[in-house]
C-alpha positions as CSV (number, residue, x, y, z in Angstrom):
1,X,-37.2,3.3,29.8
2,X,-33.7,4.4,28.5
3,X,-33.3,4.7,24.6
4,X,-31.4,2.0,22.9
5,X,-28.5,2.4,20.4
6,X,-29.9,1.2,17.3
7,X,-28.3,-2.3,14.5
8,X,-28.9,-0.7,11.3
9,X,-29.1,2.4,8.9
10,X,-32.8,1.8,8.4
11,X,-33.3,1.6,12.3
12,X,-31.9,4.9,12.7
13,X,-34.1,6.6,9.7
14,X,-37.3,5.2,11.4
15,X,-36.0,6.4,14.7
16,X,-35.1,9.9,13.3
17,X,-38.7,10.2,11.3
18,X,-40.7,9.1,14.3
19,X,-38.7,11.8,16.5
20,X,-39.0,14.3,14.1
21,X,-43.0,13.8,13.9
22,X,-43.5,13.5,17.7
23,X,-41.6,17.4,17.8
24,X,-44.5,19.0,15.5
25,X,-47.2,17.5,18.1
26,X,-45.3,18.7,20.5
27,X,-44.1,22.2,18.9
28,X,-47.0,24.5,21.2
29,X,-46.0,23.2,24.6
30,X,-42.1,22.3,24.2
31,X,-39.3,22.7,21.4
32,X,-35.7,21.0,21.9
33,X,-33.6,24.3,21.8
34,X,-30.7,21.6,20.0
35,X,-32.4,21.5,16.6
36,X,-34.8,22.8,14.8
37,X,-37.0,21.2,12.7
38,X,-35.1,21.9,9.7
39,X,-32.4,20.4,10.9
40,X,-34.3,16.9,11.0
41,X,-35.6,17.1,7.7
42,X,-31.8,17.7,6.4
43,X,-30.5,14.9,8.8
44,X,-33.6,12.5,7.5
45,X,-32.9,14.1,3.7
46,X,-29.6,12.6,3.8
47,X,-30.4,9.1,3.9
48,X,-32.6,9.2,0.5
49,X,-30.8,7.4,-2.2
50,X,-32.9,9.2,-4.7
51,X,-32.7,13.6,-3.4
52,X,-30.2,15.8,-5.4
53,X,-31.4,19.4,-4.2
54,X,-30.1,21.4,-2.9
55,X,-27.2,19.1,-2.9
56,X,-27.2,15.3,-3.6
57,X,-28.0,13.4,-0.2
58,X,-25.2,11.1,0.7
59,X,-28.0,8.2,-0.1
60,X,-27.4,9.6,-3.9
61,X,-23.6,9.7,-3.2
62,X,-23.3,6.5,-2.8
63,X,-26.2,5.5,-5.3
64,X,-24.1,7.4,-7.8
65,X,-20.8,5.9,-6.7
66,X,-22.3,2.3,-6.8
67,X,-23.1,2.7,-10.5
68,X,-19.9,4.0,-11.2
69,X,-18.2,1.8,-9.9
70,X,-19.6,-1.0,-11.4
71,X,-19.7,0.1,-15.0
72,X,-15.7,0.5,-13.9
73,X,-15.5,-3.2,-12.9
74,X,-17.3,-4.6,-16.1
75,X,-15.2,-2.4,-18.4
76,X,-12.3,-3.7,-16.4
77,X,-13.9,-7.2,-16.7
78,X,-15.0,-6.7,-20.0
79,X,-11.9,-6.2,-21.5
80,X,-10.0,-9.1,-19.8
81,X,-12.7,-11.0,-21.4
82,X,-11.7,-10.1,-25.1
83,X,-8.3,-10.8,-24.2
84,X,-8.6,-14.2,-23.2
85,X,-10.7,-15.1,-25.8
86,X,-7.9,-13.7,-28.5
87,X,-5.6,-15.7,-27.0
88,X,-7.7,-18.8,-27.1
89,X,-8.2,-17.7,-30.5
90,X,-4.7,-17.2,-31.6
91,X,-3.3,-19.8,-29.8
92,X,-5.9,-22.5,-31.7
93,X,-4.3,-21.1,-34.8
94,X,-0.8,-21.1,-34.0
95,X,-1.0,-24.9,-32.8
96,X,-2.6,-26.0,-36.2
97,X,0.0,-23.9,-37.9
98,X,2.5,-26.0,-36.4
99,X,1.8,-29.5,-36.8
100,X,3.3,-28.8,-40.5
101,X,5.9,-26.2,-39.5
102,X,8.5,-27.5,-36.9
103,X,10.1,-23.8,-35.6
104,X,6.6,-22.7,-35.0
105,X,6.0,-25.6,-33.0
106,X,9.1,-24.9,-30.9
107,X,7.7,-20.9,-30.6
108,X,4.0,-22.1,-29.6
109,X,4.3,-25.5,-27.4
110,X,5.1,-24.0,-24.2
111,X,2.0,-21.4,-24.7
112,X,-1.3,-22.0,-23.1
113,X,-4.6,-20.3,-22.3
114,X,-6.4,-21.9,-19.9
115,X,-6.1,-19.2,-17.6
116,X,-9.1,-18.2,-15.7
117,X,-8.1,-15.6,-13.0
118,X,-6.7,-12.0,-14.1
119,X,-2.6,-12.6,-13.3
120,X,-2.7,-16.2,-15.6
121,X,-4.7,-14.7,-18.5
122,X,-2.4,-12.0,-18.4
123,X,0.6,-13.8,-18.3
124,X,-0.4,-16.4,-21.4
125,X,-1.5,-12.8,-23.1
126,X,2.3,-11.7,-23.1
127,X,3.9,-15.2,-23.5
128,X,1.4,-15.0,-27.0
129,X,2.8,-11.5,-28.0
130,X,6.3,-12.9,-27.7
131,X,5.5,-16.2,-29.9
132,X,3.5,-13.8,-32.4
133,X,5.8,-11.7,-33.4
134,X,8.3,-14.0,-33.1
135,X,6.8,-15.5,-35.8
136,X,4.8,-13.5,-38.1
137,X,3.5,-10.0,-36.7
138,X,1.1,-9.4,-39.4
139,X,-0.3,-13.2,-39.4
140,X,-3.9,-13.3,-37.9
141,X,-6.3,-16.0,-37.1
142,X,-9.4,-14.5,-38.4
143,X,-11.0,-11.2,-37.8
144,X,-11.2,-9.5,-35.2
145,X,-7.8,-11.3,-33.4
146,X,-4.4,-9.1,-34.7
147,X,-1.3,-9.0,-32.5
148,X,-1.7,-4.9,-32.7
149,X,-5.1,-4.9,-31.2
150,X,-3.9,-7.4,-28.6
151,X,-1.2,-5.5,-27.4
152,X,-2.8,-2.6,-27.2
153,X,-6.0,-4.2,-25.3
154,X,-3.2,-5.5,-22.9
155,X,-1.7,-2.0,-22.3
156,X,-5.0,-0.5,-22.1
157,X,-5.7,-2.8,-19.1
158,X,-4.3,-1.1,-16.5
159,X,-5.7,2.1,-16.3
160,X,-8.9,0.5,-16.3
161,X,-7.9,-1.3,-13.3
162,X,-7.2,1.8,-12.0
163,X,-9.8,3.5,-13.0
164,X,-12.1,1.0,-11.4
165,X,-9.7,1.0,-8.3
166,X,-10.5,4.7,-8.0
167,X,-14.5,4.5,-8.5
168,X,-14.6,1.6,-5.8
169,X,-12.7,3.4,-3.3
170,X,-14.7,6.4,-4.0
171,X,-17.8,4.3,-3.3
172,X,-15.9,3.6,-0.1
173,X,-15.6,6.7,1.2
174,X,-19.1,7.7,0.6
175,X,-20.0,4.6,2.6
176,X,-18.0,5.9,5.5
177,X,-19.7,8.6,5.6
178,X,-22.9,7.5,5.3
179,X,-21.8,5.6,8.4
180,X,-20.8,8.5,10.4
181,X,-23.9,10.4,9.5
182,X,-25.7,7.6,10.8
183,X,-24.3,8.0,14.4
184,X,-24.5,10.7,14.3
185,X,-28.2,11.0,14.5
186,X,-28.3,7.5,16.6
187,X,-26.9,10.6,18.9
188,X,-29.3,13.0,18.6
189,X,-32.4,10.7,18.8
190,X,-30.8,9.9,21.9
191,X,-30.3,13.2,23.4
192,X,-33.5,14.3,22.3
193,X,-35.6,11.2,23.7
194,X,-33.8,11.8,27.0
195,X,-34.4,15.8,27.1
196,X,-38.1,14.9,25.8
197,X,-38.5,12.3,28.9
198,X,-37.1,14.6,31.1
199,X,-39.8,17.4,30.5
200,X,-42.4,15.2,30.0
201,X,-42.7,12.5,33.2
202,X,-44.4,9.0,32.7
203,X,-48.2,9.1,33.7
204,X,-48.7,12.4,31.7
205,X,-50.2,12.7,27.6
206,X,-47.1,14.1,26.2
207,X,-45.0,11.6,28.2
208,X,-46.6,8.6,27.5
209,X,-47.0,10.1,23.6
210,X,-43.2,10.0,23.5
211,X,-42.8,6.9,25.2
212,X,-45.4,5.0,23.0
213,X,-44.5,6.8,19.3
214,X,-40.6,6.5,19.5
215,X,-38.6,3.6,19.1
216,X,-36.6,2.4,22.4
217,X,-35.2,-0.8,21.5
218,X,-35.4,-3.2,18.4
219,X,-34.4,-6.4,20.3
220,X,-31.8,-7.5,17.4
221,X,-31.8,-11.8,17.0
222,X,-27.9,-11.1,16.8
223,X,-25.7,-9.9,14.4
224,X,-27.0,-8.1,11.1
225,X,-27.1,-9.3,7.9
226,X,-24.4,-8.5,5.3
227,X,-25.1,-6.0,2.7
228,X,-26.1,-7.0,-0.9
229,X,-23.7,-7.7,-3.3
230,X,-23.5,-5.5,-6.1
231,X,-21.6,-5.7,-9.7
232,X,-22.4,-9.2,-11.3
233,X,-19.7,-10.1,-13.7
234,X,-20.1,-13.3,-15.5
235,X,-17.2,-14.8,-17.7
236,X,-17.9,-17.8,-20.2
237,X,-15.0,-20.6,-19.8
238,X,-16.3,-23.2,-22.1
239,X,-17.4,-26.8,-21.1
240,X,-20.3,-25.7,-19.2
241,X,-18.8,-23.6,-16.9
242,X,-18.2,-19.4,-16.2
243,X,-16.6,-17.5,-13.8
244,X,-19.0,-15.0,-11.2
245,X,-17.4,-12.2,-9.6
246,X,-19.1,-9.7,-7.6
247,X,-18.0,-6.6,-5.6
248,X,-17.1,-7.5,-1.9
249,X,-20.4,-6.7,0.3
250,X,-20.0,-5.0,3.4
251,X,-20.1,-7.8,6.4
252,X,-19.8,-10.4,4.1
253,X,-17.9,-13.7,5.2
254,X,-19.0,-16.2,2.5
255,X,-21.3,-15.6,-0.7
256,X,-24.0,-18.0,-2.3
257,X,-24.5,-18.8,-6.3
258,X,-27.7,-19.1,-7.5
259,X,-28.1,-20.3,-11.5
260,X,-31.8,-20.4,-13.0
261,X,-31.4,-22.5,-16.4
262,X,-33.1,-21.9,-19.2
263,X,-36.7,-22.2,-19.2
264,X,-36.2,-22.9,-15.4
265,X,-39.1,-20.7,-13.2
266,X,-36.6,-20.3,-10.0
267,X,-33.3,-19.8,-9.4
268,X,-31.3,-23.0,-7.4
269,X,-28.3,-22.9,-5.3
270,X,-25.5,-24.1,-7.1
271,X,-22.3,-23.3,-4.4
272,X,-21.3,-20.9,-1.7
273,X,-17.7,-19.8,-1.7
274,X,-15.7,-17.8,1.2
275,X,-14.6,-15.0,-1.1
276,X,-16.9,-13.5,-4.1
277,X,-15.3,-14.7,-6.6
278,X,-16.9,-18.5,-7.8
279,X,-16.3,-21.0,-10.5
280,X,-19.5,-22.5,-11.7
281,X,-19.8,-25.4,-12.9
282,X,-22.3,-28.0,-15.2
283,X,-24.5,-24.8,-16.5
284,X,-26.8,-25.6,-19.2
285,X,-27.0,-24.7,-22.9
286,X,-28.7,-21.5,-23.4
287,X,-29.3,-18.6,-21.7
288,X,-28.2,-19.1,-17.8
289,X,-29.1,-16.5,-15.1
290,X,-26.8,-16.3,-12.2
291,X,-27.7,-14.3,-9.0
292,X,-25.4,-13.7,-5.2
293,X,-26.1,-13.3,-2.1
294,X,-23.7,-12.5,0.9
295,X,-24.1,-14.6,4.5
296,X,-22.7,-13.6,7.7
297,X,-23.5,-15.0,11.5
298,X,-26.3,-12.2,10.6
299,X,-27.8,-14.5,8.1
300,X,-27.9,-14.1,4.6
301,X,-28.2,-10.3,1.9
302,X,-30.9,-9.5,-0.4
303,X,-29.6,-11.1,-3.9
304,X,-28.2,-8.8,-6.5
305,X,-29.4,-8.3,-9.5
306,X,-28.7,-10.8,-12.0
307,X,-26.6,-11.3,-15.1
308,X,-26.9,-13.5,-18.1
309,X,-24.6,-15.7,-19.5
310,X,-25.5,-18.0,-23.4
311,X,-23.6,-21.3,-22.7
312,X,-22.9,-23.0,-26.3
């Protein structure tokens, strides 16, 4: 029976440990002059996402690079946050300021902030700077909401996008290399189960040991299941609703939102969308958890972990 190409990362670390464990029974009557044994436990050593000696594994890599990342995103997220709620803030203000002050009105009636993706808020952020210090740079609507620390939280913003930009391609990378390590020793199993087969024939101990411990085929149902999403990041809107956004998962082609209300015992699907970002609507007062999945033709991830949100 001819070796198989393996359909995931885990397949290929089972595959790899079972090799490695048939060599040492049969290290007194054969050794693959390819590899040592060494050179398994390195290969094997590199998918832990928890080994840092003697250097971190490229499982740790991209554990590392996952957490960085994400604090990037809800830093990046964070921030957008406090802007739009200064703007909702400020532009409350401005509006009751106006009814009894007719060139305010003029300054504040074409401002809005109802903006819920990152180019809108960002747009009725500057279009509020303008009107604010148009009229009165020093006026605030209660503490903590100044122009100063609103401009500054919008100039700020970018090289937290970037900086979040950076982490995630970083993560990127490490993925791909994960992925070429990975065939890597799909290759090797291979060439080892053929050179093993070849010394040991069918019909004798060590060849029916070989043929019985390693894996030949895993008979995949079809196409694999997308990774897990990773990086909740909930957003309050008012009127029962939030905004979810997650990090894109790898294989993903549509993503499922699961809310458990409070004092709820399980989480219930509440939409799928093809892109992860989601608008969530009719949440209940309290303390909401949201979870994500991702869903391919492979069927559907592992759900991330999940993030809180307090609707008043």
């Amino acid at each position: 029976m001819n070796i198989e190409p393996t359909t995931s990362i885990q397949d290929v670390k089972d595959r790899a440990l079972e090799t490695r464990a048939v060599q040492t029974d049969l290290a007194d009557m054969w050794v693959w002059d390819s590899a040592t044994l060494a050179n398994w436990d390195e290969w094997i050593r590199q998918f832990d996402a928890t080994s840092l000696l003697p250097t971190p594994s490229l499982g740790k890599q991209i554990a590392l690079a996952t957490v960085a990342a994400n604090n990037a995103r809800q830093a990046y997220d964070g921030a957008l946050s406090n802007i739009k709620l200064t703007v909702r803030v400020a532009v409350s203000g401005l509006r009751a300021k106006a009814t009894l002050n007719e060139t305010l009105n003029d300054l504040v009636e074409e401002l809005s902030a109802q903006g819920n993706t990152r180019p809108t808020i960002l747009e009725e952020a500057n279009n509020l700077i303008v009107a604010w210090e148009d009229y009165n740079a020093a006026w605030s609507p209660g503490s903590p909401y100044t122009l100063t620390a609103l401009v500054a939280a919008v100039a700020a913003l970018p090289a937290l996008d970037k900086a979040y930009r950076q982490t995630r391609s970083t993560l990127r990378k490490r993925e791909k290399e994960l992925t070429r390590h990975v065939a890597v020793v799909e290759d090797r199993c291979m060439a080892w189960y053929e050179a093993a087969t070849g010394r040991f024939p069918a019909g004798t101990v060590e060849g029916n040991l070989i043929r019985a411990r390693v894996p030949t085929s895993y008979s995949p149902s079809g196409a694999v299941a997308p990774a897990t999403p990773m990086g909740l990041v909930l957003q309050a809107l008012g009127s029962a609703r939030a905004f979810a956004d997650v990090a894109d998962a790898t294989g993903a082609t549509g993503y499922r939102w699961y809310v458990k209300a409070p004092g709820a015992a399980d989480f219930v699907f509440k939409v799928e969308t093809p892109t992860s970002e989601a608008l969530l609507l009719g949440l209940n007062l309290g303390t909401n958890e949201v979870r994500a999945t991702a869903v391919s033709s492979g069927g559907e991830s592992l759900p991330c972990s999940p993030a809180t949100l307090v609707v008043t």
